[in-house]
N, CA, C and O atoms as a GROMACS GRO file, in nm:
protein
  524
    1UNK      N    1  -4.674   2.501   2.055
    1UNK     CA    2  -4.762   2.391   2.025
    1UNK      C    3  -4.766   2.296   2.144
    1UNK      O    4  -4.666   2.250   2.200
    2UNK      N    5  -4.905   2.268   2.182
    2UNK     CA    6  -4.879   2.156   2.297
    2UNK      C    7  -4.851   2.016   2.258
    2UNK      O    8  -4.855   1.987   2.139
    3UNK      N    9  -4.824   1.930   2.344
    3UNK     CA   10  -4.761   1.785   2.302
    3UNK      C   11  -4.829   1.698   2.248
    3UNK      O   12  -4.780   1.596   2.199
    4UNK      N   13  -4.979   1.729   2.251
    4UNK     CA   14  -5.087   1.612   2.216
    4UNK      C   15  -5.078   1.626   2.055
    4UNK      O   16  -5.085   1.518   1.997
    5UNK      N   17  -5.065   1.717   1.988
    5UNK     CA   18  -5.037   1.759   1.864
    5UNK      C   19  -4.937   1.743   1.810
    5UNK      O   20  -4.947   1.745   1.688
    6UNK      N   21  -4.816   1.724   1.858
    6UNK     CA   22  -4.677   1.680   1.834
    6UNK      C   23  -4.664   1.522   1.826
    6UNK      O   24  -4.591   1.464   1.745
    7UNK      N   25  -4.744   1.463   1.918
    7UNK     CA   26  -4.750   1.300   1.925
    7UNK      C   27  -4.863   1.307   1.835
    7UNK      O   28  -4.799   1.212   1.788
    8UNK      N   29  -4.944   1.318   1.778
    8UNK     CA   30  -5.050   1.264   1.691
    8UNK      C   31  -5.001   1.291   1.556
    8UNK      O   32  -5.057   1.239   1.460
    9UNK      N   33  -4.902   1.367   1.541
    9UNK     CA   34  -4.867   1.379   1.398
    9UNK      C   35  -4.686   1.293   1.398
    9UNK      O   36  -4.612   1.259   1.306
   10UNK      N   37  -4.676   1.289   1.498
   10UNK     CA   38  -4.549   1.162   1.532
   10UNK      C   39  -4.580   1.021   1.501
   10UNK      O   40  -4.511   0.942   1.437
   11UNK      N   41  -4.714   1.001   1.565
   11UNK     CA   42  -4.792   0.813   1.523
   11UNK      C   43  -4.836   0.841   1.394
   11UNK      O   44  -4.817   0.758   1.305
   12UNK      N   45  -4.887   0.939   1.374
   12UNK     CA   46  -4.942   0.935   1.242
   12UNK      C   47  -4.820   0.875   1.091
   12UNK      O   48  -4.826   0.789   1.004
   13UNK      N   49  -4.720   0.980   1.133
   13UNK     CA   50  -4.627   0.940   1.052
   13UNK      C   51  -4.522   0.804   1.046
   13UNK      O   52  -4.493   0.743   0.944
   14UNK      N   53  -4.474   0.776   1.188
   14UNK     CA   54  -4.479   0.651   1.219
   14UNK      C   55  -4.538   0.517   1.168
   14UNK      O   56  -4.468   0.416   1.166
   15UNK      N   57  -4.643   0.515   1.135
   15UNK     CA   58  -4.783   0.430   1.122
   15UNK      C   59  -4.732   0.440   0.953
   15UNK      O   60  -4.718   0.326   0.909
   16UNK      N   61  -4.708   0.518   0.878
   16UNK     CA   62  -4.769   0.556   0.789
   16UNK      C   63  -4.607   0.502   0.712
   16UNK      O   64  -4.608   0.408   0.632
   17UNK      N   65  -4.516   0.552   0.739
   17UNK     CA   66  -4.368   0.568   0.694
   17UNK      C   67  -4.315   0.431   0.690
   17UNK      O   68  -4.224   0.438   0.608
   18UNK      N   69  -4.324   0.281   0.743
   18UNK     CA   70  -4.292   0.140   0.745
   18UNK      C   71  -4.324   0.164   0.585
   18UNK      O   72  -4.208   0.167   0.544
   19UNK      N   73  -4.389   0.178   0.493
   19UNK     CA   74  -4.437   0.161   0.353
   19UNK      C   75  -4.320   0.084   0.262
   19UNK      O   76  -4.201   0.108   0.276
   20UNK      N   77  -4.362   0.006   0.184
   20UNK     CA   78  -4.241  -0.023   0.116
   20UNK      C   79  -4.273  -0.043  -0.060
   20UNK      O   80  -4.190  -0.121  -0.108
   21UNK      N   81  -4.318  -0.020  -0.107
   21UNK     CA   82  -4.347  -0.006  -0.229
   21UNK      C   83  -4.324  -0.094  -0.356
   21UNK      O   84  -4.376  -0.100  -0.467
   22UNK      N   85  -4.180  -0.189  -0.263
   22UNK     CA   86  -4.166  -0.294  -0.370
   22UNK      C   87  -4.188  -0.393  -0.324
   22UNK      O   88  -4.135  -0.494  -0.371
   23UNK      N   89  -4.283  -0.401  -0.202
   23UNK     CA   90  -4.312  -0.537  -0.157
   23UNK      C   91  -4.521  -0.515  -0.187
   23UNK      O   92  -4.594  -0.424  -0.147
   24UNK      N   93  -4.557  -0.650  -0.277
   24UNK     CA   94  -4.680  -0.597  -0.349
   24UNK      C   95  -4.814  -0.665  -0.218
   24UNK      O   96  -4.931  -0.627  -0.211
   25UNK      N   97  -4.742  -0.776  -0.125
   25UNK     CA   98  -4.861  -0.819  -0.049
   25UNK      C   99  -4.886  -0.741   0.070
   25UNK      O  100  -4.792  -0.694   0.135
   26UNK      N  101  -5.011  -0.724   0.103
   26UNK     CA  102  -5.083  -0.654   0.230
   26UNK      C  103  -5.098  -0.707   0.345
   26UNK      O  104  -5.214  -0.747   0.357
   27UNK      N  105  -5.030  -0.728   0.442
   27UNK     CA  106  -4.998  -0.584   0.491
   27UNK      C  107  -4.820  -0.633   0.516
   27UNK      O  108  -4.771  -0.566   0.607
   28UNK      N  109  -4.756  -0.698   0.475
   28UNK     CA  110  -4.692  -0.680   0.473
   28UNK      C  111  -4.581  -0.603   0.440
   28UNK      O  112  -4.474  -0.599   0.500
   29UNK      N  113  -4.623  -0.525   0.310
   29UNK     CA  114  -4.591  -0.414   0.252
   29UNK      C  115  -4.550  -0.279   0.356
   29UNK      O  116  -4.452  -0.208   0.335
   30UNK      N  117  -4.640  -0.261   0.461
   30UNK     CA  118  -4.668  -0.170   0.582
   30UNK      C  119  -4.759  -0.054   0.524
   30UNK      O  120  -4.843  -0.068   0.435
   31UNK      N  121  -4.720   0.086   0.605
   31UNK     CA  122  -4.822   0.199   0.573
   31UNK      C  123  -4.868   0.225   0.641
   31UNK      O  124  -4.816   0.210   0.752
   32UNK      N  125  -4.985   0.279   0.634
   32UNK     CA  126  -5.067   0.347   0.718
   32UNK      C  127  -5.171   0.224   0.741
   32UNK      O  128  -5.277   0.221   0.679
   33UNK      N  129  -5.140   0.132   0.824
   33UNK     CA  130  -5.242   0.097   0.871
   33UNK      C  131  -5.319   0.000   0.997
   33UNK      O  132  -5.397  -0.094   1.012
   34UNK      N  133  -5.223   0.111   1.082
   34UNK     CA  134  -5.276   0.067   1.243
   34UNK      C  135  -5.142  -0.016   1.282
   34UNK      O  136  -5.139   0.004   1.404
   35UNK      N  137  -5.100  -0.046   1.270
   35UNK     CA  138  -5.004  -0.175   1.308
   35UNK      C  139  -4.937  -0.083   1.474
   35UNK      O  140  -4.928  -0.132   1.587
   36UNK      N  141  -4.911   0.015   1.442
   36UNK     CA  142  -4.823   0.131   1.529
   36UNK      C  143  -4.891   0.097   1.718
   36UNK      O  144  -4.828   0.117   1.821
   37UNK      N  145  -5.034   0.044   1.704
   37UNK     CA  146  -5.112   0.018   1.778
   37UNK      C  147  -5.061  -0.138   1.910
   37UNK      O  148  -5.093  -0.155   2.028
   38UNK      N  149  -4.984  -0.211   1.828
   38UNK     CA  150  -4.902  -0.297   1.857
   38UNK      C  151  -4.825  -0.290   1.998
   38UNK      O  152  -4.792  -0.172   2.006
   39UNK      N  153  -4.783  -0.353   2.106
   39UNK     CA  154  -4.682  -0.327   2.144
   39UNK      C  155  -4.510  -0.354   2.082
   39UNK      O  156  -4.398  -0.309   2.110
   40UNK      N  157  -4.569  -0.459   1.979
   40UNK     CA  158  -4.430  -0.534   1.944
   40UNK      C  159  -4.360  -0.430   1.850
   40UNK      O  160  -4.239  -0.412   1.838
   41UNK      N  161  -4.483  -0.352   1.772
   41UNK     CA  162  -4.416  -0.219   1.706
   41UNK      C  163  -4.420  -0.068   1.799
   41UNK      O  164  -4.402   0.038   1.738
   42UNK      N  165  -4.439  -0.068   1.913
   42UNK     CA  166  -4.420   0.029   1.966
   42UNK      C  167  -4.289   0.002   1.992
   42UNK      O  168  -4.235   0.112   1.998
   43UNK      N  169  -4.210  -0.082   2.011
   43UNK     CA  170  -4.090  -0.099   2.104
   43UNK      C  171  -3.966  -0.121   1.998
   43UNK      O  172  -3.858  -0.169   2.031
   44UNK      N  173  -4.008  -0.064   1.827
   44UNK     CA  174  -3.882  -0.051   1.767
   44UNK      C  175  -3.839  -0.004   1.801
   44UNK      O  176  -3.896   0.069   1.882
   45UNK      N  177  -3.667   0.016   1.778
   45UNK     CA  178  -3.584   0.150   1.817
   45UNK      C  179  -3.607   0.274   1.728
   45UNK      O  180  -3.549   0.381   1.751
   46UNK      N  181  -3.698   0.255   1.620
   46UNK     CA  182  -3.709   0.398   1.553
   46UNK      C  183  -3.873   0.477   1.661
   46UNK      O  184  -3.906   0.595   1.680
   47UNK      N  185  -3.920   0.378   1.697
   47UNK     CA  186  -3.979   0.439   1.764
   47UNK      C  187  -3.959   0.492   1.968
   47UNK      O  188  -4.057   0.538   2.027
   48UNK      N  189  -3.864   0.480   2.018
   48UNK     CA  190  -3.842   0.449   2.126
   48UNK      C  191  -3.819   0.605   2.167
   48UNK      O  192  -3.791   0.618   2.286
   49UNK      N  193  -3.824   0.719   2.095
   49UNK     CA  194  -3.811   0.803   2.116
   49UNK      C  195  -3.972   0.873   2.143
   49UNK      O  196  -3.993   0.987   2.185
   50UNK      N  197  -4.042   0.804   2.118
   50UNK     CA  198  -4.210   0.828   2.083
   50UNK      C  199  -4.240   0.761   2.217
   50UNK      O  200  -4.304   0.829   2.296
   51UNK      N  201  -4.198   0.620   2.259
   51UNK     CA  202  -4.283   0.558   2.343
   51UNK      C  203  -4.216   0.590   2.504
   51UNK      O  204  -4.270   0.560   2.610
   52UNK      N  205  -4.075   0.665   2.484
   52UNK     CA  206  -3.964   0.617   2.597
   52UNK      C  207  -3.981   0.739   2.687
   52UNK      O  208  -3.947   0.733   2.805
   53UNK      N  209  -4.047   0.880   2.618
   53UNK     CA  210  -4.092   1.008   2.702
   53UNK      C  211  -4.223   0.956   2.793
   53UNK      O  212  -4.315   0.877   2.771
   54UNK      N  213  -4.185   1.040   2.908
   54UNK     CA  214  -4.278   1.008   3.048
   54UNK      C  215  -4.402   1.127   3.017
   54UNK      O  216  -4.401   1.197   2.916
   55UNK      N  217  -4.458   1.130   3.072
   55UNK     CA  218  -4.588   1.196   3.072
   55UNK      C  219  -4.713   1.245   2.978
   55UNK      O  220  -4.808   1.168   2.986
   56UNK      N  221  -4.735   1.358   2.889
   56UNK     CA  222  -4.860   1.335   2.876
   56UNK      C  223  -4.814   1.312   2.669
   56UNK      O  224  -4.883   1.289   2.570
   57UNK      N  225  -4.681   1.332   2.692
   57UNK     CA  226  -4.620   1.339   2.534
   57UNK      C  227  -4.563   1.186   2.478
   57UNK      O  228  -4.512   1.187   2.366
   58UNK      N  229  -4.566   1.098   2.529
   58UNK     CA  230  -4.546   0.950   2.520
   58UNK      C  231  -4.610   0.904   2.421
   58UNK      O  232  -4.689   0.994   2.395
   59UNK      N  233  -4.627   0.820   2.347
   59UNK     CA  234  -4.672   0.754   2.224
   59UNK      C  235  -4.784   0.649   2.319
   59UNK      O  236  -4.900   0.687   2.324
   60UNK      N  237  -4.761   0.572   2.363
   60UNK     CA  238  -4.865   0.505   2.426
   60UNK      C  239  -4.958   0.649   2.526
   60UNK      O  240  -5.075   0.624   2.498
   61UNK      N  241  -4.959   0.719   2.577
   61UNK     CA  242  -4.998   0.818   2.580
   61UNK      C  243  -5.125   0.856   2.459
   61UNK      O  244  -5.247   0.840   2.467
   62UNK      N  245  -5.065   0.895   2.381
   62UNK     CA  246  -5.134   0.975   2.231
   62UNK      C  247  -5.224   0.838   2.216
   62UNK      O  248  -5.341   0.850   2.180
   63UNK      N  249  -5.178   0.728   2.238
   63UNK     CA  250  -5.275   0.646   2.149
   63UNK      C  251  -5.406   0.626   2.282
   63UNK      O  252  -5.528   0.613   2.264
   64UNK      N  253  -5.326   0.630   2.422
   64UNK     CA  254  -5.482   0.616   2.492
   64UNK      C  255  -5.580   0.755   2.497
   64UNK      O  256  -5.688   0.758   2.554
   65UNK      N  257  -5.524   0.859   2.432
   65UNK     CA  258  -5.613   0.965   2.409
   65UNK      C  259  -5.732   0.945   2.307
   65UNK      O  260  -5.849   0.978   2.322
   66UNK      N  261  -5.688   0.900   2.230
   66UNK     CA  262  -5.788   0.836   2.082
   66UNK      C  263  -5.822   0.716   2.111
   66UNK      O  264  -5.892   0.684   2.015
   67UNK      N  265  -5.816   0.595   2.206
   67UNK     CA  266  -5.890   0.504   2.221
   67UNK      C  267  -6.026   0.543   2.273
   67UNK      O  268  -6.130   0.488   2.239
   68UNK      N  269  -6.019   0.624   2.342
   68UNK     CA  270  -6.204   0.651   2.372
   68UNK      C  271  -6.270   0.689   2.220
   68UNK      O  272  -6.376   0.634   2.191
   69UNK      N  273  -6.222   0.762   2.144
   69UNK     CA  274  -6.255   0.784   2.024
   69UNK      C  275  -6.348   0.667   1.940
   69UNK      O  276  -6.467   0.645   1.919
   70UNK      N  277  -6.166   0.586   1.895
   70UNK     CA  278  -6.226   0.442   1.857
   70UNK      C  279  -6.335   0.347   1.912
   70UNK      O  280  -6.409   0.258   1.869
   71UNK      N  281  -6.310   0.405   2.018
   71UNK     CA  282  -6.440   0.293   2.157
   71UNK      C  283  -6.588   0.325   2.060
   71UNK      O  284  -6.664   0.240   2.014
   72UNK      N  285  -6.599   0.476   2.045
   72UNK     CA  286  -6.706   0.572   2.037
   72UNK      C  287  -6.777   0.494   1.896
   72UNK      O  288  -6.880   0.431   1.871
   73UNK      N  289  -6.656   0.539   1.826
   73UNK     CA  290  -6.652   0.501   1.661
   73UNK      C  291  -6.588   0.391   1.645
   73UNK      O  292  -6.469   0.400   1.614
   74UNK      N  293  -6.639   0.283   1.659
   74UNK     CA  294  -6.578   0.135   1.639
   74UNK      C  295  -6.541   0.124   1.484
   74UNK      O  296  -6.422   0.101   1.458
   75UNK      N  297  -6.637   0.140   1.371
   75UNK     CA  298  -6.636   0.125   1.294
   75UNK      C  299  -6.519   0.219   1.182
   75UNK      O  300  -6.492   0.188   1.066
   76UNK      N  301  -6.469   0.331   1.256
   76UNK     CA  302  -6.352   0.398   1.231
   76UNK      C  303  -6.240   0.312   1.274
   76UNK      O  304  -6.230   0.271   1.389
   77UNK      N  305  -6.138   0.276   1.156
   77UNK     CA  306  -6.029   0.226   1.158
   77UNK      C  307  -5.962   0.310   1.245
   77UNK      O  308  -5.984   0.428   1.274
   78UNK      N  309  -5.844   0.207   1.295
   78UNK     CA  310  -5.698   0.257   1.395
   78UNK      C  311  -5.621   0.371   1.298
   78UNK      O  312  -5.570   0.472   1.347
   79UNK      N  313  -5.619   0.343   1.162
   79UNK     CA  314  -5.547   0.369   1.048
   79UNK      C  315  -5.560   0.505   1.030
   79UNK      O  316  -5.472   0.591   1.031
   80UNK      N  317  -5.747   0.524   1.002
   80UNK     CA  318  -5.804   0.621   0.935
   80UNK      C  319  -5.822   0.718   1.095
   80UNK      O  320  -5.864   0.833   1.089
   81UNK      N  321  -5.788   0.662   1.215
   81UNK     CA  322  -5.804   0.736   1.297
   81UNK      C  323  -5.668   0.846   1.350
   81UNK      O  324  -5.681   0.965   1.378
   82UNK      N  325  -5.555   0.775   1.352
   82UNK     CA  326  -5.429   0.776   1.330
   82UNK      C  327  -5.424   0.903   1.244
   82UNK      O  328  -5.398   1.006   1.307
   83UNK      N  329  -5.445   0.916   1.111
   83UNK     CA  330  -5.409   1.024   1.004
   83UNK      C  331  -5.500   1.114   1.023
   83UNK      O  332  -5.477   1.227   0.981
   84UNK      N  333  -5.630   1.084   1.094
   84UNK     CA  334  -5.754   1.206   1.106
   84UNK      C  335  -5.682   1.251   1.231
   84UNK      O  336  -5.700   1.371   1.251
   85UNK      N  337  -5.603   1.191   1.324
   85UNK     CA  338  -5.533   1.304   1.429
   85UNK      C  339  -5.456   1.410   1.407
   85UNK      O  340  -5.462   1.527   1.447
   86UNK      N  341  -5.359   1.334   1.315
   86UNK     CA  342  -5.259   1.410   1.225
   86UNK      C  343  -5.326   1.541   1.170
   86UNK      O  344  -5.308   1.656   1.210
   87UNK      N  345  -5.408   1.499   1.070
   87UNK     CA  346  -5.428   1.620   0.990
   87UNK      C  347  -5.529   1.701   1.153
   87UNK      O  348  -5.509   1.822   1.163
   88UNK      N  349  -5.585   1.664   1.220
   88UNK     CA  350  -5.678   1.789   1.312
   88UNK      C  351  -5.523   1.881   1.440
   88UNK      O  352  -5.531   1.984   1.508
   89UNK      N  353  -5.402   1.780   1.421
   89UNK     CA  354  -5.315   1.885   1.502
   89UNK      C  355  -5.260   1.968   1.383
   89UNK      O  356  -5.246   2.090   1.384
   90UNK      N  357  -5.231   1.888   1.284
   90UNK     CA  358  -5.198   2.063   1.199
   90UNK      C  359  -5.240   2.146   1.205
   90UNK      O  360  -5.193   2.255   1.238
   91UNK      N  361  -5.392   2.105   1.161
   91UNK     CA  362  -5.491   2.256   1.180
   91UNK      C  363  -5.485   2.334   1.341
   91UNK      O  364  -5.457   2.451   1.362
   92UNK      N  365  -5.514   2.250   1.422
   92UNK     CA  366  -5.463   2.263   1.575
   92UNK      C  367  -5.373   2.395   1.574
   92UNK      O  368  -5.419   2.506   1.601
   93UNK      N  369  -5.250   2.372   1.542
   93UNK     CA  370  -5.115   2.395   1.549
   93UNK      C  371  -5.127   2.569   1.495
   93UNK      O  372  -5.051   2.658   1.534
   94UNK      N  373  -5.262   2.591   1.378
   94UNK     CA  374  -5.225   2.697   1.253
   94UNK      C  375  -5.194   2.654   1.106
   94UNK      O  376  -5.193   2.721   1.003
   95UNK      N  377  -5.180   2.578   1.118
   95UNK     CA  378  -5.122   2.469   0.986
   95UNK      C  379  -5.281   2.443   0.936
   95UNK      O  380  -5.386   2.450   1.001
   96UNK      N  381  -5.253   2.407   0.775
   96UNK     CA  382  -5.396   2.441   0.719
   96UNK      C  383  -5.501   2.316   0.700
   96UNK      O  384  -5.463   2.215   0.760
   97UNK      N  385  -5.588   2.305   0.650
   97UNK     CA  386  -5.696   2.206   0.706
   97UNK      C  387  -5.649   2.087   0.567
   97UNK      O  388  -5.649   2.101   0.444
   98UNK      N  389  -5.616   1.981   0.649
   98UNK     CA  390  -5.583   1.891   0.503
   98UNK      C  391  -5.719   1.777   0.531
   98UNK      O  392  -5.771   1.726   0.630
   99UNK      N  393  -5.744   1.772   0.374
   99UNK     CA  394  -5.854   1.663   0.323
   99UNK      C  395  -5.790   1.535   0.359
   99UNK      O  396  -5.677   1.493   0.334
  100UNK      N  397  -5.857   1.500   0.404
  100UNK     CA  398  -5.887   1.315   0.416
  100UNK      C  399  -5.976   1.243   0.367
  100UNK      O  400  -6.096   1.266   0.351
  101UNK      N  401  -5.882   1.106   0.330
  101UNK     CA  402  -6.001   1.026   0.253
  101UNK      C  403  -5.982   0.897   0.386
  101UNK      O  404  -5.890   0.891   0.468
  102UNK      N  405  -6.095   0.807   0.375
  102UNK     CA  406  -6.090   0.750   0.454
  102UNK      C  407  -6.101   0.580   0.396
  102UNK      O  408  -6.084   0.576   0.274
  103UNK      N  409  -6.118   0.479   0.443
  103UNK     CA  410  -6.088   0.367   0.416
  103UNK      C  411  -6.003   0.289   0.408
  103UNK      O  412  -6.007   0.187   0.340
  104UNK      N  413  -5.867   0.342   0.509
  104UNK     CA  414  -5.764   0.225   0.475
  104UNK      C  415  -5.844   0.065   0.617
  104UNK      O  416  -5.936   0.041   0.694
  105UNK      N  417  -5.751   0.024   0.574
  105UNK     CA  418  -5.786  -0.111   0.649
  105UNK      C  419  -5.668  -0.095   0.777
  105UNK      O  420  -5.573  -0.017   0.770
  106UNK      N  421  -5.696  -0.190   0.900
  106UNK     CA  422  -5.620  -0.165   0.978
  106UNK      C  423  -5.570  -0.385   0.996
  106UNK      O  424  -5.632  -0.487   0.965
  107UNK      N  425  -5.410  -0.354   1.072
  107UNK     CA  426  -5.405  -0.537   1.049
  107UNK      C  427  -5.475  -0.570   1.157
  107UNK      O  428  -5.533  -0.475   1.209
  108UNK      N  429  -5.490  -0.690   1.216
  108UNK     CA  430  -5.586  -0.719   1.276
  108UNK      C  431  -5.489  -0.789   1.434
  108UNK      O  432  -5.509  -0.784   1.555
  109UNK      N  433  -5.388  -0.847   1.349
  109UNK     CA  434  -5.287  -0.917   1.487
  109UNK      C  435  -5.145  -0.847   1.532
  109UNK      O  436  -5.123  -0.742   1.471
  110UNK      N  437  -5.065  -0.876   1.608
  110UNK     CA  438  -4.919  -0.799   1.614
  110UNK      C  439  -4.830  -0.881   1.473
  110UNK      O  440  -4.753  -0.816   1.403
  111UNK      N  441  -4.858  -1.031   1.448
  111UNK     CA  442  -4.750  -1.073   1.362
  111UNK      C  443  -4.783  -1.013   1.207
  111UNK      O  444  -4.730  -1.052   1.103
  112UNK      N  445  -4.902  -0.891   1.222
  112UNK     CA  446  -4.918  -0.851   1.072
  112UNK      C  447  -4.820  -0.708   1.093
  112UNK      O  448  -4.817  -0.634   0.995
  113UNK      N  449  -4.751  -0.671   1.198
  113UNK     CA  450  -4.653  -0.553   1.187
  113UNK      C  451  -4.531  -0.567   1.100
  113UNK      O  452  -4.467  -0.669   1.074
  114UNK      N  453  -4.516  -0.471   1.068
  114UNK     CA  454  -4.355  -0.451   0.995
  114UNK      C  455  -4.290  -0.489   1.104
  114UNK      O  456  -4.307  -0.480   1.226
  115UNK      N  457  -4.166  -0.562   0.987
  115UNK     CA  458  -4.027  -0.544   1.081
  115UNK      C  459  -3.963  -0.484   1.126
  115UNK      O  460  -3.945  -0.369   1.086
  116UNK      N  461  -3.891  -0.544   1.243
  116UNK     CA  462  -3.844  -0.373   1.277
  116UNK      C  463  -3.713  -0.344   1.166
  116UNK      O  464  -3.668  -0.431   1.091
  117UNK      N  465  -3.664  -0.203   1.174
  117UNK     CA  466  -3.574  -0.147   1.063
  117UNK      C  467  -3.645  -0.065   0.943
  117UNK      O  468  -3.582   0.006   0.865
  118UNK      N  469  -3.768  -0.082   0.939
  118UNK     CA  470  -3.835   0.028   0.812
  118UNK      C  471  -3.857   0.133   0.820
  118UNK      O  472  -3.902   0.196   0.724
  119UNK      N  473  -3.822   0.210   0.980
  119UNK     CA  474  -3.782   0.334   0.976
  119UNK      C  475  -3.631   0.373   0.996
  119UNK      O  476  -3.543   0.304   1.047
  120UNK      N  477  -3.623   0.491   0.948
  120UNK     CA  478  -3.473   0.536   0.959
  120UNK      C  479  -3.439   0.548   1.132
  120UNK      O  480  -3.523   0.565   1.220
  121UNK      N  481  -3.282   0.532   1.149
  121UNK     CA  482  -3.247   0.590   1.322
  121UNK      C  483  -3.281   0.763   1.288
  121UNK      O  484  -3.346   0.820   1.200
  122UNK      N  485  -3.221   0.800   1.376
  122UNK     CA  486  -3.218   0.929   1.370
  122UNK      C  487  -3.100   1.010   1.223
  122UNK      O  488  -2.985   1.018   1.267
  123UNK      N  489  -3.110   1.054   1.100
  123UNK     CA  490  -3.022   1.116   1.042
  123UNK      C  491  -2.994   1.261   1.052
  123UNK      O  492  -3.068   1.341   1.110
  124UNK      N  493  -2.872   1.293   0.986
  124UNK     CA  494  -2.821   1.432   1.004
  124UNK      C  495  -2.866   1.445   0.906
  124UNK      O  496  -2.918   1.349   0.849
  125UNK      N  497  -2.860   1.612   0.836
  125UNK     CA  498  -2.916   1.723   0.793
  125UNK      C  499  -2.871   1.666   0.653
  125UNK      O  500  -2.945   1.645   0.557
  126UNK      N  501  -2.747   1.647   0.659
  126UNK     CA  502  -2.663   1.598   0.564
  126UNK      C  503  -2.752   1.459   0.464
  126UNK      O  504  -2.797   1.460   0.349
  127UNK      N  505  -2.750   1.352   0.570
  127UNK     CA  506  -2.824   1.228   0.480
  127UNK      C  507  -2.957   1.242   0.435
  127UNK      O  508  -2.990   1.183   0.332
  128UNK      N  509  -3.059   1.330   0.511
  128UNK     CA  510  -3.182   1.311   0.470
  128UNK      C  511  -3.196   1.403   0.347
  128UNK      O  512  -3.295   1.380   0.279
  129UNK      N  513  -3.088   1.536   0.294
  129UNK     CA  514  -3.084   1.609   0.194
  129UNK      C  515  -3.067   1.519   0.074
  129UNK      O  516  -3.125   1.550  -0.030
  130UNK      N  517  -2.990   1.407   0.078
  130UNK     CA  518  -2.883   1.320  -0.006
  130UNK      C  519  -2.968   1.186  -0.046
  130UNK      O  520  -2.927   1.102  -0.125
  131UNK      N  521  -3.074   1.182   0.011
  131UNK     CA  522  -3.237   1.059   0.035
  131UNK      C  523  -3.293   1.133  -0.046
  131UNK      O  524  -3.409   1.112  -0.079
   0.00000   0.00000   0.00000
């Protein structure tokens, strides 16, 4: 699999995984919706493994691949653009064609990002079985 497909389903999930379910206001809650776009959330430590690789597999990378996109399609969210990468490297990859719905909202400033800590560090085989 090449790397552009590996990082688009990396932000995708990223973006998407801050979620918190018992917090009911938007966007504070997190999710899928653009925040990942941020520098202040590129530079969590759950993400530093995404942004900290050099060349064409870097997270800031992946996202200036899809800014011409967004340029194109203004009216396409960061959000809904984000998860439409995702699902086109699965298929990419061999992996099968997943439906998308579209309409999430994206935040608009950096102070609408999650905090940092709403993703996990890295776990063993062990904790994420036991989650």
């Amino acid at each position: 699999m090449r790397p552009f497909p590996l990082k688009q389903l990396r932000l995708a999930w990223h973006d998407a995984s801050t979620y918190n379910k018992n917090i009911e206001e938007w966007p504070l809650r997190g999710g899928a919706n653009g925040s990942l776009r941020f520098e202040i959330e590129i530079k969590h430590a759950a993400n530093a493994t995404l942004s900290s690789q050099s060349g064409f597999s870097g997270l800031v990378n992946a996202l200036k691949l899809l800014q011409p996109i967004k340029d194109k399609y203004s009216g396409v969210t960061y959000a809904d653009l984000f998860q439409l990468a995702s699902a086109t490297a699965v298929e990419e990859a061999g992996g099968p064609k997943i439906p998308i719905k579209y309409g999430r909202v994206d935040v608009s400033e950096p102070e609408q990002c999650p905090e940092e800590g709403r993703l996990p560090g890295k776990l063993t085989v062990k904790e994420e079985i036991s989650n």
